[in-house]
KELOVEX-40061 format. One record per residue (C-alpha): residue number from 1; x, y, z. Coordinates in steps of 0.5 Angstrom, whole numbers, plus 500, padded with zeros to 3 digits. Example, Ala and Ser with C-alpha at 12.3 -4.5 7.8 and 13.67 -1.06 7.14 Angstrom:
<atoms>
ATOM    k   px   py   pz
ATOM    1  525  491  516
ATOM    2  527  498  514
</atoms>
This chain:
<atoms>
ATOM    k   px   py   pz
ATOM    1  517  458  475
ATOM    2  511  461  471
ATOM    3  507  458  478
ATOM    4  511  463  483
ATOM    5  510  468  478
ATOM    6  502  469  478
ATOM    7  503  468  485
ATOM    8  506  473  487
ATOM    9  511  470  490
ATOM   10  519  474  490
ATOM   11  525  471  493
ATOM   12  532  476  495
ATOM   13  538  474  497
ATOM   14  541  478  503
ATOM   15  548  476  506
ATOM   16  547  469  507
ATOM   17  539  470  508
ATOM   18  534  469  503
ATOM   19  528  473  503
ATOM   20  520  470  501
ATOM   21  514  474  501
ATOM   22  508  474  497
ATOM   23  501  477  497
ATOM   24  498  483  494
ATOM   25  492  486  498
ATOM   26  489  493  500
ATOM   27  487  495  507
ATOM   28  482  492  511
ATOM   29  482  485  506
ATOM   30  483  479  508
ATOM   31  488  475  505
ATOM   32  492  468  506
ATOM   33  499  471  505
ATOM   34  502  467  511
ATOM   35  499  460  510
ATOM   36  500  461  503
ATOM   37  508  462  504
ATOM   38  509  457  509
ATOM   39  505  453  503
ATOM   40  511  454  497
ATOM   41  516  454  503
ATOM   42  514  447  504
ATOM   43  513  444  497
ATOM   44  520  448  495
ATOM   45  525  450  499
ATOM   46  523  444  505
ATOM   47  529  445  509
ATOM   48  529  452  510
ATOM   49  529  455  516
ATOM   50  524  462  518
ATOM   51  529  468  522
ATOM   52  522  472  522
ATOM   53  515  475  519
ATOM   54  513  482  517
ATOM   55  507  484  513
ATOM   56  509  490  509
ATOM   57  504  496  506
ATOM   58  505  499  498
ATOM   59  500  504  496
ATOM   60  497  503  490
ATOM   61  494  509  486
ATOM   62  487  509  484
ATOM   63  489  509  475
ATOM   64  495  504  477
ATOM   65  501  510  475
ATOM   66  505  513  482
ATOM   67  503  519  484
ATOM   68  509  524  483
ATOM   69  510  532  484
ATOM   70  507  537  488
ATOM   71  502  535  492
ATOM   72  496  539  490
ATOM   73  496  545  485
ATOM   74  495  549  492
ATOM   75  502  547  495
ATOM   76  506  547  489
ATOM   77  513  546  493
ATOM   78  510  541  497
ATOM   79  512  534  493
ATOM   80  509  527  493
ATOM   81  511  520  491
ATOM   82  507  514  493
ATOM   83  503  509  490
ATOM   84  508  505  487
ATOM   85  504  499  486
ATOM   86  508  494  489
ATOM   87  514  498  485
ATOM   88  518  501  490
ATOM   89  524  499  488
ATOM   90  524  501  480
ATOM   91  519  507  482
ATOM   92  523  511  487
ATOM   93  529  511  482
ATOM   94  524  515  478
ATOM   95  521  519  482
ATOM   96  528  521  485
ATOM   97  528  523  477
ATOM   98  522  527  476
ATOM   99  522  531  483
ATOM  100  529  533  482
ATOM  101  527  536  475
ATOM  102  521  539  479
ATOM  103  526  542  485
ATOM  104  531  545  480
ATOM  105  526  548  475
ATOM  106  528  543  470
ATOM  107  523  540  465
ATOM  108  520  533  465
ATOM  109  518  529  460
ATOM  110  514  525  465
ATOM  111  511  531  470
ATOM  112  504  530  467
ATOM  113  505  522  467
ATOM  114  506  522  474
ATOM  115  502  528  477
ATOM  116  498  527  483
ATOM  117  493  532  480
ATOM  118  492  528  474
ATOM  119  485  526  471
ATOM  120  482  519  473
ATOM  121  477  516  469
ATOM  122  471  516  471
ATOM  123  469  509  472
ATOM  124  476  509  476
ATOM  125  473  516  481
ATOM  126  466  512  481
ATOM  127  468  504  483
ATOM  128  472  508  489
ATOM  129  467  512  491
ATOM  130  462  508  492
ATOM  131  467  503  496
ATOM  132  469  509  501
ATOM  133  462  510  502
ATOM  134  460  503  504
ATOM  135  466  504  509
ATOM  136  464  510  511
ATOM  137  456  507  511
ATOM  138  458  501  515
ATOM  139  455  501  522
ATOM  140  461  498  526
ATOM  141  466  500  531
ATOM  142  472  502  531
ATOM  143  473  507  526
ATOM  144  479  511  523
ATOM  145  480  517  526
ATOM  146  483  520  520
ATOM  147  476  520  517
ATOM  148  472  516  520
ATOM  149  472  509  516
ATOM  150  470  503  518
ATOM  151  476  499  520
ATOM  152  478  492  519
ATOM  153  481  487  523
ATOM  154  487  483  521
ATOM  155  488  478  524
ATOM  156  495  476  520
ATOM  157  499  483  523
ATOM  158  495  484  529
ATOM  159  492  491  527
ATOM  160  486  495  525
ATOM  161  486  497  518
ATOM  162  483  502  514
ATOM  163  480  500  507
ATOM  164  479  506  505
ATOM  165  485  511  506
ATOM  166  490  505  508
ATOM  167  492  508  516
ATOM  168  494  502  521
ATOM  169  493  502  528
ATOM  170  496  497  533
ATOM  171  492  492  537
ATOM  172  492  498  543
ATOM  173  490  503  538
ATOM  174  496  507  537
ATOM  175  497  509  529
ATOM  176  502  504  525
ATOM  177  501  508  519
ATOM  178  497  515  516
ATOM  179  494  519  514
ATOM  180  491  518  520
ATOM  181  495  522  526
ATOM  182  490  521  532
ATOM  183  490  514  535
ATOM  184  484  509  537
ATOM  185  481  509  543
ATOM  186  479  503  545
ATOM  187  474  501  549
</atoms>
């Protein structure tokens, strides 16, 4: 179905349950995924029965590519893969690839495709730039303990999420995801 395709929506089986989930929002942006599920569980599989609910988080790169091998020029034994974009499932095949190449000394036709210290368009370094320093800029409480973003409340998770590097906190402050270490202290 084209609809369920521009969506978002994705279906997979497990035993004798099916899987449905949808959505494709950053940290800290407000998003109607479970209203928007519940709508397509009604209009197409109206006798199904919901077991449970999660929210999940993909990182996504800046320019869209994953970032894949060393993690700065200064760590070159220090690997990295993130930023699948949604893709982990395809993309963990290819950074298992490419960072066994990278390991064993092999060469990659992919390495400078997927290094993290490639070069961003500018454009790309600029409209990110200037969404972090709102984020940073923003006079509200609480904020990250990683670099001091402001943080958004999602309703949806129950969580406190930062736009600006993707960290997460429960709603008691403790540290779901990083890059940040330290949890919040709420008051």
């Amino acid at each position: 179905m084209v609809e369920n395709a521009q969506a978002g929506f994705f279906l997979r089986s497990y035993g004798d349950k099916l899987l449905v989930g949808c959505g494709n929002h950053l940290p800290g942006e407000e998003n109607d995924d479970f209203p928007r599920l519940e709508r397509f569980l009604k209009k197409h599989l109206p006798d199904a029965q919901e077991v449970c609910r999660w929210v999940n988080q993909d990182c996504f790169s800046l320019d869209g590519v994953p970032y894949i091998g060393p993690y700065s020029p200064a760590t070159p034994r220090m690997f990295v893969a993130t930023g699948f974009n949604a893709w982990g499932m395809s993309t963990s095949m290819v950074a298992a690839k490419l960072l066994t190449a990278l390991i064993t000394g092999a060469e990659s036709p992919y390495q400078e495709v997927f290094s993290p210290a490639r070069r961003m368009p500018l454009g790309t370094l600029a409209q990110n730039a200037g969404r972090s320093a709102v984020n940073l800029l923003t006079p509200t409480l609480p904020r990250c303990t990683h670099l001091g973003c402001a943080l958004k409340a999602n309703e949806t998770a129950g969580t406190w999420d930062c736009p600006c590097h993707g960290s997460r906190f429960d709603k008691d402050g403790a540290v779901i995801t990083g890059p940040a270490v330290k949890p919040l202290k709420l008051e």
